[in-house]
N, C-alpha and C positions, 0 to 999 in steps of 0.2 A: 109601361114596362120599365123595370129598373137599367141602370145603367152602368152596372159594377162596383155603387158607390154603397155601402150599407151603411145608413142611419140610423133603420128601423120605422116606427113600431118592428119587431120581430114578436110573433107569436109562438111560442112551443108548446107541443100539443105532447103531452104526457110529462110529470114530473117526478120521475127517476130519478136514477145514478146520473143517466145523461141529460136528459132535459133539464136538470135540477142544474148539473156543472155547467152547462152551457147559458142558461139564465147566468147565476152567478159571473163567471166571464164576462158574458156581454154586457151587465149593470156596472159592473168594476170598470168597465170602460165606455160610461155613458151612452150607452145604445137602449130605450126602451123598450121594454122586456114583457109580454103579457103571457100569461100562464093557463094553460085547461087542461085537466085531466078529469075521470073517474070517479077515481078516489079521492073523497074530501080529506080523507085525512094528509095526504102525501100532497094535495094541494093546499094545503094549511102549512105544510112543515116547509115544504117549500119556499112561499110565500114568508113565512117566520125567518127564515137564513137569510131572507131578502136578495131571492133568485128574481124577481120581479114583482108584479102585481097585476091585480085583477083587471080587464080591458075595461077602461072605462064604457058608458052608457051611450056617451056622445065621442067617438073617436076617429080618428084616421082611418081606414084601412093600412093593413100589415103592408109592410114592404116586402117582408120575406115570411113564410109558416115552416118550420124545423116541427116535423112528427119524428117522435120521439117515443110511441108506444109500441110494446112487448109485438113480436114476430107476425104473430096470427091476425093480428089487425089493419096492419102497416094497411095495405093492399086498402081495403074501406075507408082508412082513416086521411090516404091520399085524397083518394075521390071524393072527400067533404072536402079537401081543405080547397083540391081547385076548384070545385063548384060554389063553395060559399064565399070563396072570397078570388074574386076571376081578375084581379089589380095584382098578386102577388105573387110574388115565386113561394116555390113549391120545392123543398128536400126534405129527406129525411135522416136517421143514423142507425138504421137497419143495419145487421149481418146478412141478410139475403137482398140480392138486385134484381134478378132476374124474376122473379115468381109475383112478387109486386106490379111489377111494370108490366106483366102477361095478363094481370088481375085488369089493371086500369086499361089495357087495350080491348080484351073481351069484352066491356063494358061499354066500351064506344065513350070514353072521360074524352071532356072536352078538354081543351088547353091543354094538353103534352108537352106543347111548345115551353111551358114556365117548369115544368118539373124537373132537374135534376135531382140523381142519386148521390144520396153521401153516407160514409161508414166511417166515423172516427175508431181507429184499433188504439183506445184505450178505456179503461174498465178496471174491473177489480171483482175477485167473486164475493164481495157484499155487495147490495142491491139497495134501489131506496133512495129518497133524499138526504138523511142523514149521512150518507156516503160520500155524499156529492165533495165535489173540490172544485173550487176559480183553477186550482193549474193542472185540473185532469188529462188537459188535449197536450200542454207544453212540450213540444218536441215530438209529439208521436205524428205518425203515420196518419192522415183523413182520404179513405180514397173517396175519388171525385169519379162519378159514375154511367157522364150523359151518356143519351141513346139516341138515334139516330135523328129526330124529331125536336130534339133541346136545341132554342133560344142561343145564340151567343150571349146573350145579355143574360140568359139565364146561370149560365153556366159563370159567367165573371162574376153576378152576386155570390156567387153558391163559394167560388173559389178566395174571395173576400172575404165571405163568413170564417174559411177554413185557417187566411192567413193571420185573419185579427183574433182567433184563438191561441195563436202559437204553435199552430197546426202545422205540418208539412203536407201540401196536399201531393196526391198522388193519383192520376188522372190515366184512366183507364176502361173498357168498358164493361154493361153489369155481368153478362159472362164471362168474363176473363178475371174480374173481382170474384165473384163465388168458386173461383176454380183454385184462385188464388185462396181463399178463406178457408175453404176446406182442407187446403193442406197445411197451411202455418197456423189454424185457428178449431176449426171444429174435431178433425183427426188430433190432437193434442189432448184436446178436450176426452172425448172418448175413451182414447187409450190412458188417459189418466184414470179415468174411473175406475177401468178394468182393473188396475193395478191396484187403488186404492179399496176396492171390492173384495180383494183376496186379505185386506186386513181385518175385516168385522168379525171373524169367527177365531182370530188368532189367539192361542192363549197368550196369556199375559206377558209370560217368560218371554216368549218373541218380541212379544213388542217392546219389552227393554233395550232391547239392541236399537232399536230406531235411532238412525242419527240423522242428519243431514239430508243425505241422498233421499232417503222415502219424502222425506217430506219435502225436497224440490220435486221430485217427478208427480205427486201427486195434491198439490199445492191446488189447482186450478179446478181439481176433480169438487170441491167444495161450493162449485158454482150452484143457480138455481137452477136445480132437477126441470121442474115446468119449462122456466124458460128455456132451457140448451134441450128439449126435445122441441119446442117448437120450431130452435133454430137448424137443428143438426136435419127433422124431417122436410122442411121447408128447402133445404139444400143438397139431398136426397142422391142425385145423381151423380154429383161431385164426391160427396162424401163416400156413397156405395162402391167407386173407383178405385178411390184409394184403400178400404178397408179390404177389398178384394187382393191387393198388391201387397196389404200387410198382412193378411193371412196367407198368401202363397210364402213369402218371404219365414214366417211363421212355420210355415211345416219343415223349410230347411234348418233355421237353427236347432227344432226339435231334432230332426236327423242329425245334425252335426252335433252338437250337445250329447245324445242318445248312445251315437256309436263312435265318440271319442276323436270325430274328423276335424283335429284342430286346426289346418289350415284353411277348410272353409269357412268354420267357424271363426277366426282372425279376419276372416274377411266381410264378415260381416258386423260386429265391432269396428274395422277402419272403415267401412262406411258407413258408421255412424259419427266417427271422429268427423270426417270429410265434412256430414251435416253439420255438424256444431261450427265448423269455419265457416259455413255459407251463410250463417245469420250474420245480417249487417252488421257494423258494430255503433257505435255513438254516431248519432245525428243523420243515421240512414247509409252511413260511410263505410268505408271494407271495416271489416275485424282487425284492429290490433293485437299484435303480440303482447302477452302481460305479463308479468310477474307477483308471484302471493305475495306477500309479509303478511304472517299469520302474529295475530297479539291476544294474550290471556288477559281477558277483559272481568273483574272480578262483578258480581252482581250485585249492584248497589248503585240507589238513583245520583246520576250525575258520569259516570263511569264513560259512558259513549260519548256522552258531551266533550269530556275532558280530553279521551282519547282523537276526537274528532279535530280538537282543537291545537292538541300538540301535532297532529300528523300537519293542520295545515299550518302552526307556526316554521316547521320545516322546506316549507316552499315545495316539497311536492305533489303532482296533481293524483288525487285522488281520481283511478276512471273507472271504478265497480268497487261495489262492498257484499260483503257475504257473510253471516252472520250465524255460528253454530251452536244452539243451546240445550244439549241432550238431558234428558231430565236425570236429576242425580246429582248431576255437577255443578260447585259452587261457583263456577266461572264458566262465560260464554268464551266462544274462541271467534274471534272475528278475522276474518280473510281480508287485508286490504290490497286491492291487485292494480298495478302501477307499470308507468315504463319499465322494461327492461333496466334502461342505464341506471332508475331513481330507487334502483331495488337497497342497494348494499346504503344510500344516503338514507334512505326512509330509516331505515334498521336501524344504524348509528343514533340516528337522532331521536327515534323510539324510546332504545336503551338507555340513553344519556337520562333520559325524563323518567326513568325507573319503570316503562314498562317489559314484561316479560315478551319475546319476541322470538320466532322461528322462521326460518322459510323455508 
């Protein structure tokens, strides 16, 4: 049994967005890396990026197996990894905890004891190894998921794996994670679509107007249709909770929108405000107070670069950027949001370098 120390072999069983980034990673930082999927081809491409390579013929056993396949499989593709290889810890990078580990107990899977849960929350709605990134994990959230049956020793590899990604882990159990996912992850997901659903039949005329906004609230809706039903049905109970709560919520603002009650209607807008402060803000930390300086960024390569580089010859810290490009217009507008105090310096020194600047 390991002892918190990760060296490797690590095996990852699916090469994805994640398996693919997480290869990557752990090569970049000499840990042996072997790769199995399915797909020849996403194991070629993989392999090609130089995420790892095929287990040799004569080898070690794995120190650790990271399963890294699509929802519906998670659950079967545990129970091979403890059975065939009974020397190694066991996690995975699922969105669901709970439904897996109910899978592998109905089953009578031997070794429990080596399996921990893991969920890195970071992603992108492309798919695929081409996707892949060495700094996918950097900085985000990994929750760490044991259950009641996990290993100490299992759980310090798993928590190892999490820190030598650049991961923050975040250690929790697997129902209290899918309860947690449903609300900051799958409900998003959902209600994005909806919204993005009401644009396919729109004439054209309307969707001139798109600025900004549509496109953050529905940004996410662009994920893979197959995958986010497997995820969103696999998590079922959680998810059905909250959607319940948004449809009640739902019939009020209809009501209040409907028959002009604008003070409960205000009241449902500031608690929406109220949410947007409870998202943490940099490195897991409260939310900062910010400041815009908005800059007319004209379209032509090199433009961001430049602008990128005068903001940091001015010494102040850039902590968000936001990026506005409605079609029609020969310039993006870009948001750079900043200390309060570094607002009226950024400006100055913006100006001075001849860019156009608001706030």
């Amino acid at each position: 049994m390991a002892e918190g120390r990760l060296q490797g072999p690590v095996l990852v069983v699916g090469a994805g967005l994640l398996g693919t980034s997480l290869g990557l990673t752990l090569t970049k930082l000499g840990v042996p890396v072997w790769l199995r999927d399915t797909s020849s081809e996403h194991l070629r491409t993989a392999l090609g990026l130089g995420a790892g390579q095929i287990a040799p013929d004569i080898a070690p056993p794995p120190q650790l197996v990271v399963v890294a396949v699509p929802p519906d499989v998670i659950g079967e593709t545990l129970r091979w990894a403890l059975t065939h290889h009974p020397q190694a810890v066991v996690t995975d990078v699922g969105s669901i905890k709970t439904g897996p580990l109910e899978q592998l107990r109905a089953r009578g899977s031997q070794g429990l004891a080596r399996y921990v849960g893991g969920h890195p929350m970071a992603g992108s709605e492309r798919s695929g190894p081409l996707a892949a990134s060495a700094a996918l994990f950097d900085g985000r959230p990994w929750a760490v998921t044991p259950h009641q049956d996990s290993s100490a020793d299992a759980v310090e590899l798993v928590l190892e794996l999490v820190r030598m990604t650049g991961a923050t882990p975040v250690r929790m159990s697997p129902d209290e994670h899918d309860r947690a996912v449903a609300r900051t992850s799958h409900l998003p997901h959902l209600l994005a679509s909806l919204v993005a659903g009401r644009l396919v039949d729109a004439p054209p005329g309307h969707l001139a107007l798109s600025g900004q906004g549509v496109r953050d609230v529905t940004r996410v809706a662009a994920g893979d249709p197959d995958l986010w039903q497997q995820i969103v049905t696999g998590n079922a109970p959680a998810v059905v909770h909250l959607l319940g709560e948004v449809r009640d919520q739902l019939d009020e603002l209809i009501a209040a929108v409907s028959k002009g009650k604008r003070k409960e209607l205000t009241a449902i807008l500031e608690q929406g405000v109220a949410g947007t402060t409870a998202i943490p803000g940099k490195h897991g930390g409260p939310a900062r107070q910010t400041a815009s300086v908005f800059v007319s960024v004209p379209d032509h390569p090199g433009e961001l670069a430049r602008l990128f580089a005068d903001a940091g010859a001015s010494g102040v810290n850039i902590e968000d950027v936001r990026i506005d490009h409605d079609p029609g217009r020969p310039t993006g507008l870009v948001e750079l949001l900043v200390a309060p105090d570094m607002e009226e310096h950024l400006l100055t020194s913006l100006e001075s370098r001849g860019w156009v600047t608001h706030r």
